[in-house]
C-alpha positions in Angstrom: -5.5 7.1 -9.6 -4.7 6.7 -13.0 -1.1 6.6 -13.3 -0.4 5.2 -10.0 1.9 6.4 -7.5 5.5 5.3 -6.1 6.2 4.4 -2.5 10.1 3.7 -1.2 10.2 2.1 2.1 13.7 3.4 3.6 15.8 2.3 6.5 18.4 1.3 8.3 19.8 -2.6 7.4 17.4 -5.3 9.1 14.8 -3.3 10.4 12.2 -5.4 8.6 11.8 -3.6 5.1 11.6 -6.3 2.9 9.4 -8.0 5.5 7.1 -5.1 5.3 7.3 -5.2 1.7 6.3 -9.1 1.5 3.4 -8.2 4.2 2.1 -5.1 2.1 1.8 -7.3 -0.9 0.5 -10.2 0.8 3.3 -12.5 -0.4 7.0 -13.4 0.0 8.2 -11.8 -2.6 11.3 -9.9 -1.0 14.4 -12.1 0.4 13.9 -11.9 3.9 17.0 -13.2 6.4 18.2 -12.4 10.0 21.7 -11.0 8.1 21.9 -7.4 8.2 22.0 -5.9 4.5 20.5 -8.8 2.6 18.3 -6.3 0.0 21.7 -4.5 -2.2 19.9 -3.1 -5.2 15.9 -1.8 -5.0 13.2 -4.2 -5.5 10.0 -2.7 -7.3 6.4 -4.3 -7.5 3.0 -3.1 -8.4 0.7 -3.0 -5.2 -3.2 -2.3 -5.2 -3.8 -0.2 -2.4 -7.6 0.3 -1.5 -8.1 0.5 -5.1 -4.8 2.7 -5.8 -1.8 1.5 -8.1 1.2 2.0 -6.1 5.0 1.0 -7.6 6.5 -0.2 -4.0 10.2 0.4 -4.0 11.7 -2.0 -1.5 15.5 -0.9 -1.2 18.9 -1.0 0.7 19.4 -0.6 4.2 21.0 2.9 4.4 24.7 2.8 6.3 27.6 4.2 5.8 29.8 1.4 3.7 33.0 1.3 1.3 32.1 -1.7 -0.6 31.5 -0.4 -4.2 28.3 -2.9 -4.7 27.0 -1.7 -1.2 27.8 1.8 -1.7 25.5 1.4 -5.0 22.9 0.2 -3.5 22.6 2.8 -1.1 23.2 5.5 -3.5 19.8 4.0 -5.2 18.2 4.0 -2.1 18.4 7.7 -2.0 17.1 8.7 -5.1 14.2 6.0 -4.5 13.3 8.1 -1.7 13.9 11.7 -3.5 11.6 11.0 -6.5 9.2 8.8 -4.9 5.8 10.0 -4.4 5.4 8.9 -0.9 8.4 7.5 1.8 7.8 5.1 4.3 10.3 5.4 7.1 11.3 2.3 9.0 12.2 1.9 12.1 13.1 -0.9 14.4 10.8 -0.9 17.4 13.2 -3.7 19.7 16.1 -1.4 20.1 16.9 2.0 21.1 17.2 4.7 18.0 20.0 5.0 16.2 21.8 8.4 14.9 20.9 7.8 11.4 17.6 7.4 11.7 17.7 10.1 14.0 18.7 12.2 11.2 15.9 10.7 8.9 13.4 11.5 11.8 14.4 15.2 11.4 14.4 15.4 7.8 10.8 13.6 8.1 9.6 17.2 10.2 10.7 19.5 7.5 7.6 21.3 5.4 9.2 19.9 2.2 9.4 16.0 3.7 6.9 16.3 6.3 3.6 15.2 4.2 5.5 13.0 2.2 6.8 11.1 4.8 5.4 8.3 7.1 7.1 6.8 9.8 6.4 3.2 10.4 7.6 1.4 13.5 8.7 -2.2 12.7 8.5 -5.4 15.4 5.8 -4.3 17.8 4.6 -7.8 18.2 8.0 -7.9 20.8 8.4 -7.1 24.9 8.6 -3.5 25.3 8.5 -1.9 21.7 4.8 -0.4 21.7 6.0 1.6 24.8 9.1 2.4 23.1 9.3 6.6 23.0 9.1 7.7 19.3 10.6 11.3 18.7 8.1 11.5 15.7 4.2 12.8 16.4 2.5 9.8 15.0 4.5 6.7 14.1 2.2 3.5 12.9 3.6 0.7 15.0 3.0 -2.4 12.9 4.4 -6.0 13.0 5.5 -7.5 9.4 5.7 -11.0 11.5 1.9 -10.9 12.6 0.7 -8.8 10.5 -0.7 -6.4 13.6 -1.4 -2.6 12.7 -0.8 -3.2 8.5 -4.5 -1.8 8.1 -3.9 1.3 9.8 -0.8 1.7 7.9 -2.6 1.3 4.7 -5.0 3.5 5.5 -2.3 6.4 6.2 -0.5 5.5 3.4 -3.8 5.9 1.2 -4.4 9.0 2.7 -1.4 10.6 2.4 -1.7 9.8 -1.5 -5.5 11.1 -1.6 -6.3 13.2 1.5 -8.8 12.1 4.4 -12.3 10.7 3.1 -14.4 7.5 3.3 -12.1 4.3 1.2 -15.8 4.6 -0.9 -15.4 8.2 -2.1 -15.6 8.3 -5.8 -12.9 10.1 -7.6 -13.2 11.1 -11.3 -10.3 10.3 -13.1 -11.9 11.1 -16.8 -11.7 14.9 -17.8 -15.2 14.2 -19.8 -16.8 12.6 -17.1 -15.5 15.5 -14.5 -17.1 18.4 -16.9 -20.0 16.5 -17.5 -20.6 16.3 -13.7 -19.8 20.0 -13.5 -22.2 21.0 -16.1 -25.0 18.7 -13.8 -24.6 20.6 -10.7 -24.8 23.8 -11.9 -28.3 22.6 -13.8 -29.4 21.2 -9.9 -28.0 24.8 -8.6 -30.0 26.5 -10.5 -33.1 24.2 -10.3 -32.5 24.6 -6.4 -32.3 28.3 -6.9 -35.9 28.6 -9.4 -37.5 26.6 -6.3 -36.8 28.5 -3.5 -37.6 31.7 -5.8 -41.1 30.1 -6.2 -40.3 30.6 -10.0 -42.5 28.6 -12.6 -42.7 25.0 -12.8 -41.7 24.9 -16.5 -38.5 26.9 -15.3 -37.5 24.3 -13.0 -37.8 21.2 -14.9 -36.2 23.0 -17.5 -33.1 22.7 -15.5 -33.4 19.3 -14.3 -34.1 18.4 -17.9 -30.6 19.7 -18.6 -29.0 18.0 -15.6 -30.8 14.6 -16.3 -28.9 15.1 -20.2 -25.5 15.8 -18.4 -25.7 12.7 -16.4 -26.5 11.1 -19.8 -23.1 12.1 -21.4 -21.8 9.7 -18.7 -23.9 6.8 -18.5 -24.7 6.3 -22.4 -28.1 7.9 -22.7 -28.2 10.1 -25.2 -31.3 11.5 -26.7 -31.9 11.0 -30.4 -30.7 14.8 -31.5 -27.4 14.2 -29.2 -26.4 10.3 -30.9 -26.7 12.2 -34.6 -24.3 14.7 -33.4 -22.2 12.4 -32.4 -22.2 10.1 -34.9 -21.7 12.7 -37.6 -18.7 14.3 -35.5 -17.3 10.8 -35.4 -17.6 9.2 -38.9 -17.7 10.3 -42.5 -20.8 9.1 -44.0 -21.7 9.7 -47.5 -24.2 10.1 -49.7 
């Protein structure tokens, strides 16, 4: 969350990648052309997913090549996709699949690659490709073109970075705040625990007192006793 993360979308040449790319950031930022192998070198820019930072690595088809420009390019493409964070796997959904991708397919089941890997299904907007078979448990079968199934795709993508959970969940990125919020649900634990003892009223406020304080460390309220501590820890004051 605070960091960000890094996503390469992989693939064979003209399968829609940078098309993708362009739709995932909501602008044409990608060259985009019917020519198979237009993308040589990796594109990168930042994208705000539900709230995430995300570097998305747009890069070379991957094919087997002898040009020394192409061969580059493709050599980049792999270690986009071994550092990266996250791969998105893209396939072409208006044709049959292809060996290599067959192989990528594979590698995407392993228990290294397999939760690191999503397998995205390009071009579903034409005849026959949402029927298309799939040897992959759960591809998301989007259209760049129309935009149709990008929101599910986002939402996989976001929860393969964070886990399952509401888009609203909060997460603590701040060790303070996360210690703080620690420190407040132990006090309610133990306020919970005084009440169902039937323990003394004075004993149980005690400990929402000190859960109310904890909250405070977080939203600014501090009482008096708690400021001069902090100011004193914080600046040198003379006499």
């Amino acid at each position: 969350m605070r960091d960000g993360a890094t996503l390469a979308m992989i693939g064979l040449p003209n399968v829609g990648k940078s098309s993708l790319f362009n739709r995932l950031l909501a602008r044409d930022r990608a060259i985009v052309t019917p020519r198979a192998g237009t993308t040589r070198d990796t594109l990168e820019e930042d994208l705000n997913l539900d709230g995430i930072p995300v570097r998305l690595i747009d890069t070379a088809g991957l094919r087997e090549v002898t040009d020394d420009v192409e061969s580059e390019g493709v050599r980049r493409a792999q270690r986009a996709r071994e550092e990266a964070d996250l791969v998105l796997l893209v396939l072409d959904g208006a044709r049959e699949i292809e060996p290599l991708e067959i192989e990528a397919l594979e590698r995407s089941r392993g228990d290294l690659e397999k939760q690191r890997t999503v397998v995205a299904v390009n071009k579903c907007d034409l005849p026959g490709a949402m029927e298309r078979a799939i040897p992959h448990p759960a591809p998301q079968r989007v259209s760049a073109l129309s935009g149709q199934g990008i929101d599910s795709l986002r939402s996989e993508l976001r929860g393969r970075l964070l886990g399952a959970g509401p888009l609203e969940d909060p997460i603590i990125t701040n060790h303070r705040h996360a210690a703080a919020l620690e420190r407040t649900r132990s006090a309610l634990a133990r306020a919970a625990r005084a009440a169902d003892d039937g323990l003394s009223e004075e004993l149980l406020l005690e400990d929402l007192r000190r859960a109310m304080s904890h909250l405070g460390e977080i939203t600014g309220e501090f009482s008096n006793e708690a400021l001069y501590d902090r100011i004193f820890s914080t600046f040198c004051i003379g006499k």
